[in-house]
C-alpha positions in Angstrom: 64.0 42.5 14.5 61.5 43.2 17.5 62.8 45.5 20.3 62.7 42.5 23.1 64.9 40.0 21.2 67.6 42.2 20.7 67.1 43.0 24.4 67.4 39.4 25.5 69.9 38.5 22.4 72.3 41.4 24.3 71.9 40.6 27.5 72.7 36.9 27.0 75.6 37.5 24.9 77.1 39.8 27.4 76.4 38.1 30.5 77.7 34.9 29.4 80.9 36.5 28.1 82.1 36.9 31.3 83.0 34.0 33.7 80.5 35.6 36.3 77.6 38.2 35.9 78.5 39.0 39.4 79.6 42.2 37.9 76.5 43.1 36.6 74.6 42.3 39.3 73.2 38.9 38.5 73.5 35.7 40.5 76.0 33.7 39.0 75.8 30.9 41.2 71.7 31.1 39.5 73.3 31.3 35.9 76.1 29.6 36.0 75.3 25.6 35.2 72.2 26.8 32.9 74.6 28.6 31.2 76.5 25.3 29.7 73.1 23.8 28.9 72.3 26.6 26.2 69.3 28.5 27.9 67.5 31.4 26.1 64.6 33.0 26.7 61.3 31.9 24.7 62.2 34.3 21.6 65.0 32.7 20.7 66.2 31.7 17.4 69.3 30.2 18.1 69.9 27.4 20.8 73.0 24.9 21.9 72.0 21.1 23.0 75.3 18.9 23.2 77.6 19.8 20.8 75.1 21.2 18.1 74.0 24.5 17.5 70.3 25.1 16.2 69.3 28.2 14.4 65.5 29.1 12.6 64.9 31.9 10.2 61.8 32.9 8.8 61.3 29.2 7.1 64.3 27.1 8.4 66.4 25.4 11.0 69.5 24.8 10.4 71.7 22.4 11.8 75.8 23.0 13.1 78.2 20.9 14.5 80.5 22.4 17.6 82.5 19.8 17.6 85.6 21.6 17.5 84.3 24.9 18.9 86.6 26.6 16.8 85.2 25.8 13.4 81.5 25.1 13.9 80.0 24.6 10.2 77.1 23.5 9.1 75.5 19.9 8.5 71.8 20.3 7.7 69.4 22.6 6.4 65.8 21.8 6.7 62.5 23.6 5.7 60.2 24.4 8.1 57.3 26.6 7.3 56.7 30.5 7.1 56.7 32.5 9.8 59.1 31.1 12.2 59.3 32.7 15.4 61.1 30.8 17.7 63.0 28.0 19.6 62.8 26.1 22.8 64.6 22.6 24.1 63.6 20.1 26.1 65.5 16.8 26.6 65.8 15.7 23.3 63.1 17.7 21.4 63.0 21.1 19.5 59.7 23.2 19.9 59.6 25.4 17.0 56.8 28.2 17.4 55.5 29.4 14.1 52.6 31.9 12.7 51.2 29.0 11.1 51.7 26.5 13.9 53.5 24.5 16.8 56.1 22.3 15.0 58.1 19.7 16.6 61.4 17.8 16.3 63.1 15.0 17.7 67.0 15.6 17.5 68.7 12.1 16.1 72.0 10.7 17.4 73.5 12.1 14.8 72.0 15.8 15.9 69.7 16.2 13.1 66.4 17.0 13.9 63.5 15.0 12.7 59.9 16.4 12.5 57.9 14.6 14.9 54.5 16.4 14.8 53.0 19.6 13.8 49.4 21.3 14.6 48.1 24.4 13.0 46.4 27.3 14.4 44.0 28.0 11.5 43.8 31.0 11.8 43.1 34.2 8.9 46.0 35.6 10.1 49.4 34.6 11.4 50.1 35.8 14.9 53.2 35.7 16.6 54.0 33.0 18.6 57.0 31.8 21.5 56.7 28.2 23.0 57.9 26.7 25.8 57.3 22.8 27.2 58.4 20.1 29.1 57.5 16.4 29.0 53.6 17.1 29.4 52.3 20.0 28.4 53.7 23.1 25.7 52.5 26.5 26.8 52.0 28.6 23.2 51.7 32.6 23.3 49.6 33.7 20.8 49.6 37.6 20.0 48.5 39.9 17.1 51.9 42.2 16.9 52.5 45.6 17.7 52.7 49.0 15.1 56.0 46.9 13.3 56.8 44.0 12.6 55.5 40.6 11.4 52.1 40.5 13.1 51.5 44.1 13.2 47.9 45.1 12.3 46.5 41.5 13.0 43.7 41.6 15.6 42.1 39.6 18.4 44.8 36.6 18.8 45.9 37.1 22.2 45.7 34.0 24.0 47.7 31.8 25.7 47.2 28.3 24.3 48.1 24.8 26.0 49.2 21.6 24.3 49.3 18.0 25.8 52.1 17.0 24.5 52.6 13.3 26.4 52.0 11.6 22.8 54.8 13.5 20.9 53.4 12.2 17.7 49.9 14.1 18.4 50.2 17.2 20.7 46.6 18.1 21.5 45.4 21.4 22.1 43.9 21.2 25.9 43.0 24.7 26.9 42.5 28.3 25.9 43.1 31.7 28.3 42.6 35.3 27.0 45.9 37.3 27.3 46.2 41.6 26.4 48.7 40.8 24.2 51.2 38.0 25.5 55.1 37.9 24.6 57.8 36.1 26.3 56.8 32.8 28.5 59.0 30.9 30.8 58.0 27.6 32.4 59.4 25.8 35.5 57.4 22.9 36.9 53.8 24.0 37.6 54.6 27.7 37.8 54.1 29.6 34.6 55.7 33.0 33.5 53.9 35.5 31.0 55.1 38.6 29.9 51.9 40.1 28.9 53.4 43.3 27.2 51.8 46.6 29.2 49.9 44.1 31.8 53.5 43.3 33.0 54.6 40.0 34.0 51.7 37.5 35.1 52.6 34.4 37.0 50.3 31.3 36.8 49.9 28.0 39.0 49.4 25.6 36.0 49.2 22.1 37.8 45.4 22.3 36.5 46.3 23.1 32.7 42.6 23.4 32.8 41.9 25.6 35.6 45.2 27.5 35.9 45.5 30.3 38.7 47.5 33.7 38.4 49.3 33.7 41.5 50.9 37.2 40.9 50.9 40.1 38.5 54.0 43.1 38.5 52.3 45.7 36.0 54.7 48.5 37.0 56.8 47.7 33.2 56.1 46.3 30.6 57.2 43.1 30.1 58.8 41.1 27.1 60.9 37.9 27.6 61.7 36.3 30.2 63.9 33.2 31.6 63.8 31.4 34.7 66.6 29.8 36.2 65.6 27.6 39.2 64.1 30.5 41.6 65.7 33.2 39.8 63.8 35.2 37.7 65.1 37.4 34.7 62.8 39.5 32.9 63.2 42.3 29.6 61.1 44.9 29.7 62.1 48.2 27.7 64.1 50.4 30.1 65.4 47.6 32.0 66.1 43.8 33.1 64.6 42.8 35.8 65.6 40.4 38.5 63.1 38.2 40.2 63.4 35.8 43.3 61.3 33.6 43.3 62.3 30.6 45.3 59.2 31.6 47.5 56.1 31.6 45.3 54.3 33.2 48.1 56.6 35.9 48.0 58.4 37.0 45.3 60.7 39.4 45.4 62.1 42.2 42.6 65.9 41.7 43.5 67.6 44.0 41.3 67.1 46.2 37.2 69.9 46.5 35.3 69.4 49.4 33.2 69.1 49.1 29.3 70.7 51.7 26.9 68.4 52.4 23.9 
């Protein structure tokens, strides 16, 4: 499994162990309530909405009921794909981000997600891909892998691609930027956040899906997931996890690193 999920798989898992990251330097008061609501960063392949839990492998999601927290078990398996990358919610709909496309499900009353609509990438090769979305747009990080893993020895997919996504029965592909080689993305309201591997963590303006502006670039790590949590900023990189304020978007501040133990 790629270097920057464990990373983000660790932290979270730690973090949220606790009843505050206070003592590991993190803002709990940030945290805290996103906590409840399941939040993972855009590599994810496991995710809580309500009292389900939502897991993909490399073809699958699978469905399973925390109803009683203590003995969550399983109530659908569905095929997907190949290639499946990763996980995002919004409201009531899974974004499933996938070499071979952007899939995406509506989650019934009885938590079982339906596929709603798909789009492929048609490309010769499958790239790696995290989504993010909310109820307008999608925001798809193309990129061709690194020297292991699933995409490694693709070339020239870098990009980060744009979906309108208002009709949730035909997503349309709106725009395409040129990234260096773009991981982890993190969306809240109009401001955009890429981690753009050794081009560090790039910030975009995207009220214009079709103009969008980088507001700010920190190319002093290199950057791989990253989650943000209502002017708070967490970001992996590969020595450390890096905290962001951003509640001023003129002026955002690195706030803290907790060190990372290879």
């Amino acid at each position: 499994m790629k270097k920057n999920i464990f990373y983000t798989l660790l932290f979270f898992v730690i973090c949220f162990s606790f009843s505050s990251c206070d003592s590991l330097g993190i803002k709990s008061d940030a945290v805290g309530e996103a906590a409840t609501t399941g939040v993972a960063g855009s590599y994810a392949r496991m995710i809580t909405v309500g009292d389900f839990l939502y897991f993909v492998d490399q073809s699958q999601i699978q469905t399973f009921s925390l109803t009683d927290p203590s003995l969550p078990h399983k109530i659908n398996t569905q095929t997907i794909g190949s290639q499946i990358e990763s996980i995002f919610n919004y409201e009531d709909k899974l974004f499933i981000g996938s070499g071979e496309g952007l899939f995406i499900y509506t989650i019934g009353q009885d938590g079982i997600p339906q596929q709603t609509a798909s789009v492929g990438y048609e490309f010769p090769i499958l790239p790696c891909d995290p989504v993010v979305a909310n109820d307008t747009y999608a925001y798809v990080t193309l990129h061709d892998g690194d020297s292991q893993g699933p995409c490694a020895g693709m070339n020239n997919v870098n990009q980060l691609k744009i979906f309108d996504v208002t009709d949730i029965y035909n997503p349309e592909e709106i725009a395409v930027y040129p990234m260096f080689r773009p991981k982890g993305v993190g969306i809240d309201g109009n401001i955009l956040f890429v981690c753009d591997d050794l081009e560090g963590l790039k910030i975009f303006d995207v009220s214009n899906p079709l103009e969008i502006q980088m507001l700010h670039q920190f190319s002093h790590f290199q950057a791989f997931d990253v989650i943000p949590l209502g002017g708070l900023l967490l970001c992996v990189g590969t020595d450390n996890i890096y905290q962001f304020d951003y509640s001023n978007i003129n002026d955002i501040q690195e706030i803290s690193r907790i060190p990372i133990q290879s």
